[in-house]
C-alpha positions as CSV (number, residue, x, y, z in Angstrom):
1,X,-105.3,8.7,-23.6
2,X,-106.6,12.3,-24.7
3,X,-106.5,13.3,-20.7
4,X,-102.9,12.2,-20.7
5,X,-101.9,14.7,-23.4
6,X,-104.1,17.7,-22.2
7,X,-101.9,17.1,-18.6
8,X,-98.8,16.9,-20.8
9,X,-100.0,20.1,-22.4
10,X,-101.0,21.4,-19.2
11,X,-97.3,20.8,-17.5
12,X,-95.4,22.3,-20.2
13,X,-97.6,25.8,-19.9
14,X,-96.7,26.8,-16.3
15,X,-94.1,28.5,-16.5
16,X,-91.4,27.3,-14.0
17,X,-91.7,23.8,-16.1
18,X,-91.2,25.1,-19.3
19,X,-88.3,27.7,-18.5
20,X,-86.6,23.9,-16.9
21,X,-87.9,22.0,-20.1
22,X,-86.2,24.8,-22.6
23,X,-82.9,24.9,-21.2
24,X,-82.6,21.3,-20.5
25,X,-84.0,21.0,-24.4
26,X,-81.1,23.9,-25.9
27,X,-78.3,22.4,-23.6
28,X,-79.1,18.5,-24.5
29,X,-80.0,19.1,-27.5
30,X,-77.1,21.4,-28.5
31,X,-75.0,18.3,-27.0
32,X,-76.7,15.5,-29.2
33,X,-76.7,18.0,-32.5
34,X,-72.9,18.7,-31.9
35,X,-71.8,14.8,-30.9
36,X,-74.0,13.4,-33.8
37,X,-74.1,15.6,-36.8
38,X,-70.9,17.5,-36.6
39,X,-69.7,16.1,-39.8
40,X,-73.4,16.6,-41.8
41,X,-73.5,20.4,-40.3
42,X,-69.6,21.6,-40.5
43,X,-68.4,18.8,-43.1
44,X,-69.3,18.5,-46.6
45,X,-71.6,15.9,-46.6
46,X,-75.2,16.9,-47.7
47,X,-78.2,15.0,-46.4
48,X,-81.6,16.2,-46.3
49,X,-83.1,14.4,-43.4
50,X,-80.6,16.5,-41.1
51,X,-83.3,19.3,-40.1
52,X,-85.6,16.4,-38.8
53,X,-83.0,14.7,-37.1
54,X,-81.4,18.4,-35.7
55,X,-85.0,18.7,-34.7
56,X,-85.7,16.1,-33.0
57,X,-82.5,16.3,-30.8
58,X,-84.3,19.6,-29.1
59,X,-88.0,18.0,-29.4
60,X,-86.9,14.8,-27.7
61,X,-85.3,15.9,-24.4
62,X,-88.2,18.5,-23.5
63,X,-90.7,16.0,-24.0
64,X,-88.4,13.8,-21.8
65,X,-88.4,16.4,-19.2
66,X,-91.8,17.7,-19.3
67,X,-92.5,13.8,-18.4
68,X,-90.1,13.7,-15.4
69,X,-91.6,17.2,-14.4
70,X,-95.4,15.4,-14.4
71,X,-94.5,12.5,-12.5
72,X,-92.7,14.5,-9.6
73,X,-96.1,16.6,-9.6
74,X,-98.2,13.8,-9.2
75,X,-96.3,12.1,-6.2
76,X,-97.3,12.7,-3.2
């Protein structure tokens, strides 16, 4: 399992795939934050697990895409 997350970390270093993982993460993410949590973020409702959830709306689809970058690598 450890060699699965050094190649994960290993994809997400060259360049090419993290420039593709970031903007794929910011426009997604920005998508999700904005569809989901409009009303927490411009509204007047207070809740204090929004950062984590905000967070994780950028965290999830680069992971998502660093995954679909390794297996596209590693076909031949």
């Amino acid at each position: 399992m450890g060699g699965y997350f050094r190649e994960f970390w290993r994809s997400a270093q060259r360049p090419e795939v993290f420039r593709r993982c970031v903007v794929i993460a910011v426009v997604v993410g920005t998508l999700l934050t904005l569809v989901n949590e409009f009303d927490a973020i411009f509204g007047s409702r207070s809740d204090p697990g929004l950062a984590w959830r905000v967070g994780a709306n950028y965290v999830i689809p680069f992971v998502v895409s660093n995954l679909g970058a390794m297996s596209s690598d590693s076909k031949p």
